[in-house]
N, C-alpha and C positions, 0 to 999 in steps of 0.2 A: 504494500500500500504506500501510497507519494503521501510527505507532510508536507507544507506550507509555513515556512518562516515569516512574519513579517515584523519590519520594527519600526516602530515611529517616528521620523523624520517632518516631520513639521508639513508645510502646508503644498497642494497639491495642483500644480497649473498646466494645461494641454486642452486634448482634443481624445473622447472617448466613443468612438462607433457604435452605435446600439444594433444589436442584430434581428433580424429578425422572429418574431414572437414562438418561444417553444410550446406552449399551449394554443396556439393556431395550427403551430405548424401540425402536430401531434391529432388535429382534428382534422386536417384538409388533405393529408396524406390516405387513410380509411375511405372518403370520398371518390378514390377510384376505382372503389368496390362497384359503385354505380353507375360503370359506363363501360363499354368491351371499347373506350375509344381511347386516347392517349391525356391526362391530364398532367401539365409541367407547370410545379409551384421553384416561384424564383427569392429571393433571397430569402432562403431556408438558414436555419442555425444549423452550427456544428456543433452537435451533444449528443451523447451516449443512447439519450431516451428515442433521437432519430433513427440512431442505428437501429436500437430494439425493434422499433415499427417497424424498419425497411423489412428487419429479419422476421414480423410477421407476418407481414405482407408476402412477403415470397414464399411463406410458407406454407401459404395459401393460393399460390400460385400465379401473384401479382408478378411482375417486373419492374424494379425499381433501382433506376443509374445514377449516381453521382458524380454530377458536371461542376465545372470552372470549380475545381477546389470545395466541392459540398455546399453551395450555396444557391445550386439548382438542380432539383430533383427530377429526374423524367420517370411516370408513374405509367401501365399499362395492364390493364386487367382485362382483356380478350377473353379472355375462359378463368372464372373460379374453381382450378381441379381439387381445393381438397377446402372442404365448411367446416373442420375442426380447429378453433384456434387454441393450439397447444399450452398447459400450464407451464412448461417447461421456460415459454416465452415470455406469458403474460403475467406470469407472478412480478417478474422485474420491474413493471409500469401499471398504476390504476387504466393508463390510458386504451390501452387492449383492450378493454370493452368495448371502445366505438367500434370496432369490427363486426358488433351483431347487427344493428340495426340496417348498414349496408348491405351485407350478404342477406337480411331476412326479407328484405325489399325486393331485391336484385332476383334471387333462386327459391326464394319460398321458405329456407332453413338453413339452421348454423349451433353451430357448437361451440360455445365457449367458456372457455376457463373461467373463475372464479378470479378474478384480478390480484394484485399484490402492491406494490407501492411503499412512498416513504408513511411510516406509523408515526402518524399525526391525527389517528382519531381513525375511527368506524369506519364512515364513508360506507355505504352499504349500497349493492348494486338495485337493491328491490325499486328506486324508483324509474330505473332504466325498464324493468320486465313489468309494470304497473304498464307504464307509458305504449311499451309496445303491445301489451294484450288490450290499450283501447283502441287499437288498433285491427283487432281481430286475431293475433297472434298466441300459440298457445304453447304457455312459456312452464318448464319444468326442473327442479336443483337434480342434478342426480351424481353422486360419487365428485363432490365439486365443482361441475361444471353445469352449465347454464344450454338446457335441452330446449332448442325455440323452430318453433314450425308453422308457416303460416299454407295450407295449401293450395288456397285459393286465391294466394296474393294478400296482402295487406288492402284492408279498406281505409278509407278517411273517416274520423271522429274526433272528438272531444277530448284532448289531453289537458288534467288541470291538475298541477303537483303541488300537494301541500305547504311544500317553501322549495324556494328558489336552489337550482339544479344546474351549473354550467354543464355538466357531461351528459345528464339525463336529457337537457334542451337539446346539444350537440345532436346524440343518437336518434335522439323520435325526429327531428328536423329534417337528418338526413333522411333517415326510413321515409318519412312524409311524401318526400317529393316523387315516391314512385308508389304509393297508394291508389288506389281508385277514389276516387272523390276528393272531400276538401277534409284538409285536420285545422284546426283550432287551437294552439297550444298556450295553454292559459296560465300564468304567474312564471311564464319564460325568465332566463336570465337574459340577462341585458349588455353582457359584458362584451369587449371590444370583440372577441374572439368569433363570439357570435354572429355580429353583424360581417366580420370576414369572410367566416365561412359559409352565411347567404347569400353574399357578393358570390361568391367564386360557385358557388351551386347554382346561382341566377345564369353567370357567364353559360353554364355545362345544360342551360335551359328549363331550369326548376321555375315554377311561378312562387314565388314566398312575397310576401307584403310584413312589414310590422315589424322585424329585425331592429334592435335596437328599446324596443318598447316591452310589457310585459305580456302584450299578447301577442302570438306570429300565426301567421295566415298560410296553410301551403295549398295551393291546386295540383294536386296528383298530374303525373304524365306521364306517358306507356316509355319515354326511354332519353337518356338524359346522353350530352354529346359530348367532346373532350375541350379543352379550355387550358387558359397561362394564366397563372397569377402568383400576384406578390402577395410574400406572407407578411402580414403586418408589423408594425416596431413591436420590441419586447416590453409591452409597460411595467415589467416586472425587472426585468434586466436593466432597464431605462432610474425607475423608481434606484435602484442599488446603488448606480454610479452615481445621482443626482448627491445621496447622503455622504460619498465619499469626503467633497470637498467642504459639506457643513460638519463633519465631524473631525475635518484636520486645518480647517482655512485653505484660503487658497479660491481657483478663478478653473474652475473644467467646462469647457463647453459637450453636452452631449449630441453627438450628429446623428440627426435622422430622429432627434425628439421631438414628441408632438404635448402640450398642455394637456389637450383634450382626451387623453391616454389617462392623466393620473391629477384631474383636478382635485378630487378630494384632498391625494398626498401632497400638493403642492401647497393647498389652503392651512395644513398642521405644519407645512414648510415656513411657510408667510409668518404663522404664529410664535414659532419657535425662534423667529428671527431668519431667516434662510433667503433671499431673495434669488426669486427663478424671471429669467428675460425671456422671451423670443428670440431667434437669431434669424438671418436667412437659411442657415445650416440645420438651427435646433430649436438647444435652452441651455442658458449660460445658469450657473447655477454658482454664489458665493455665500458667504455669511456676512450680518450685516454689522457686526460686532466682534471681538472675539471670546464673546461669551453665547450660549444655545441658552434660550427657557425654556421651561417646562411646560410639556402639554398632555390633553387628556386627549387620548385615542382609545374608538372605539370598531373596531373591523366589522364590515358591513358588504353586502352584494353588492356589486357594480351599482352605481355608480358611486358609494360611498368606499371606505377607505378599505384596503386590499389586505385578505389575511396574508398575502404572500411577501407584502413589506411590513407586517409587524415586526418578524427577528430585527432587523435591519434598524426598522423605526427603534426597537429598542437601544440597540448599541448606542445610536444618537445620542439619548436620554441621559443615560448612564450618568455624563458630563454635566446635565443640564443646571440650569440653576433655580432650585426648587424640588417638589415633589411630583412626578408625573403619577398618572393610570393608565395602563393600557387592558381594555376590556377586549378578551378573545370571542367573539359570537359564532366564528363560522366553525373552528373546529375542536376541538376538546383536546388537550395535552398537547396542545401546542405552544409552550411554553418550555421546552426542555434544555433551550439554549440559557436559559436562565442562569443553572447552576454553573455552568459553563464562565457566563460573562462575570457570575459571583468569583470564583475564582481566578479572575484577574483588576479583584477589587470594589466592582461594583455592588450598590446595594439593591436588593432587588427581592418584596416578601412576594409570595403567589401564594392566594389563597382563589382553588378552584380555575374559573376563568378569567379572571383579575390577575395584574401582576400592578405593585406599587413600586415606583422606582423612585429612591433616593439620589440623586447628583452628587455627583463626587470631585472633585477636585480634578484629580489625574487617574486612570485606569491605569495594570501595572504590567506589565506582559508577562504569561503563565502558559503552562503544559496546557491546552484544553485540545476538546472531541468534540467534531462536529456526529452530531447527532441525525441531521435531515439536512434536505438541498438548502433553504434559506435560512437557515441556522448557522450553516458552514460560512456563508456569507455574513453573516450577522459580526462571525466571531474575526476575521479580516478585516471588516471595519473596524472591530475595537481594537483592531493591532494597532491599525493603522497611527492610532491617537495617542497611543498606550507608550507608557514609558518602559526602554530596555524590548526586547524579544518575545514575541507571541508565538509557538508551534501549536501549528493545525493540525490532527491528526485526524483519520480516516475522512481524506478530502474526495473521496469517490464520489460521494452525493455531490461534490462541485458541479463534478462534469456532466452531469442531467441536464444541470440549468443554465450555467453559464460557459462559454466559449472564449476559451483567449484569458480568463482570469487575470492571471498574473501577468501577460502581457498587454493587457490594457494599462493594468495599476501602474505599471513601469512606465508604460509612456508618459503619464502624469508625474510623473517621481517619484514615484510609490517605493519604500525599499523594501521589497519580496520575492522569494524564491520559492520554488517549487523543488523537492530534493524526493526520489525515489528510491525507498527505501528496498536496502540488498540484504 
């Protein structure tokens, strides 16, 4: 396993590329399950969790190339020769599930594993197989894996999920657009990802309306065509680099950032003191002091403030001046980076889904384990601030999410290595 060194050197100025989004990308790849014609997504990330799809994709008997350096995919699904998507593969990614809903559309049936993913909470597949049996689908657990058969095709109806669903919207959305009649999908997520992936299924001749809102509209159609698209900025990826430079000073511009990605994050940015511009390139992102306040964060669906920068948002804190809150809504124990950031100083009580964070002067650099993908990051920010040496250990969950790590931070000035351990 590779650790990651980093140590604080002071403040942090350049130009940081955002790639494009791994949770787009993770959804729009499965989408050439619904076409025997060619679909080519272009600036694709370079992460682990891509490879994983390609390798279920083919293992399903897609064809999928990687062009100009992995930053554009050629996707081909002629023939689906085999509907069993293997645990073997999908245990490594929750996102392996989007494969039922295209294949149950597409052939009438599919087999899939029981998902796996970073342990951040439950996350339970039942409102994917809810969604597809109001669909007409007749969905079965057996020996772990998820037994789904529609024979007559998929019809159109009334999908309405309890609470908001980014992967569950994903799966029925796609399924949708090859239903017979109209579906309705009611208390929809709303997040950037979604409305991509309605763009790029509109392109491939889907009729959907309402993307972006909490209800989405699909008109079924007997066969959907092949299409190019860009995958969207990573507002996740984007949000990380943005706290680099509020949590060491310093002037980063991020290229290829958009506001409208991470207004919420940007408004606890504003508060905390953090001033974000426009550019012709991005968003110039500094501090406006060299002291952070403290703020009360509360993670919420799109379009309120993202579980996926809480860790992150916390490392910020740590320094702040004051006492923050940060309330977790979306997923249960997700907090684990906590003990983590505690042992390089930081004060930090968690009681349930609450974490209260006390400001600290100076964070100090210590032995710590990333526990999950945005945790690992979390704990790199605090190097970065932190006085003396941070080692990262088990940085694998890095590579899901982020791309270039350490060669981004460097370009800013970041002092950190990556060291593979023999």
């Amino acid at each position: 396993m590779d650790t990651i060194f980093v140590t604080g050197n002071g403040p942090l100025i350049g130009q940081i590329p955002i790639a494009g989004a791994k949770n787009a990308c993770l959804t729009l790849m499965p989408a050439t399950l619904l076409s025997d014609e060619p679909l080519t997504l272009t600036n694709a990330p370079r992460l682990s969790d891509i490879r994983t799809m390609t390798a279920l994709l083919t293992s399903l008997g897609a064809e999928v190339s990687s062009l100009q350096d992995g930053k554009v995919l050629a996707l081909s699904s002629h023939a689906i020769g085999n509907h069993t998507a293997d645990y073997d593969i999908v245990r490594k990614m929750r996102a392996s599930i989007l494969v039922l809903g295209p294949m149950l559309a597409r052939d009438g049936h599919a087999i899939v594993s029981l998902p796996g993913g970073c342990a951040i909470g439950a996350r339970p597949v039942d409102l994917h197989l809810r969604a597809m049996e109001a669909l007409g689908a007749e969905m079965e657990l057996r020996d772990g894996y998820v037994h789904a058969k529609a024979p007559g095709g998929l019809k159109g109806g009334i999908v309405e999920f309890p609470f908001v669903s980014v992967g569950a919207t994903e799966n029925i959305l796609m399924a949708a657009t090859l239903a017979k009649g109209t579906t309705v999908i009611k208390r929809a997520a709303r997040e950037p990802e979604i409305v991509d992936l309605a763009h790029c299924l509109r392109k491939m001749g889907a009729q959907i309306e309402g993307e972006g809102t909490d209800t989405i509209t699909v008109q079924g159609v007997d066969k959907l065509r092949g299409a190019t698209h860009p995958v969207v900025t990573d507002r996740i990826e984007l949000g990380t680099y943005m706290l680099a430079p509020a949590i060491c000073g310093g002037e980063v511009e991020l290229l290829g950032g958009r506001r409208d990605l991470v207004g919420a994050f940007c408004d606890k940015l504003d508060e905390a003191g953090v001033d974000v511009q426009e550019t012709d390139n991005g968003l110039m992102v500094k501090r406006r002091s060299d002291h952070i306040k403290a703020v009360d964060v509360a993670t919420e669906p799109y379009p309120g403030f993202p579980t996926d920068l809480q860790a992150q948002m916390m490392a910020l804190l740590c320094t702040a001046d004051g006492v923050s809150v940060l309330e977790e809504k979306i997923f249960e124990n997700r907090f684990m980076h906590a003990p983590e950031l505690t042992r390089m100083g930081a004060q930090i009580d968690v009681q349930g889904g609450t974490a209260t964070v006390t400001g600290v002067k100076k964070l100090k650099g210590a032995p710590v384990m990333a526990t999950d993908l945005r945790a690992s990051v979390s704990l790199i920010l605090a190097g970065l601030a932190a006085e003396g040496a941070t080692k990262v250990s088990r940085v694998y969950h890095l590579d899901r999410g982020y791309e270039h790590v350490v060669g981004k931070l460097k370009g800013v000035g970041a002092n950190i290595e990556r060291v593979s351990d023999q």
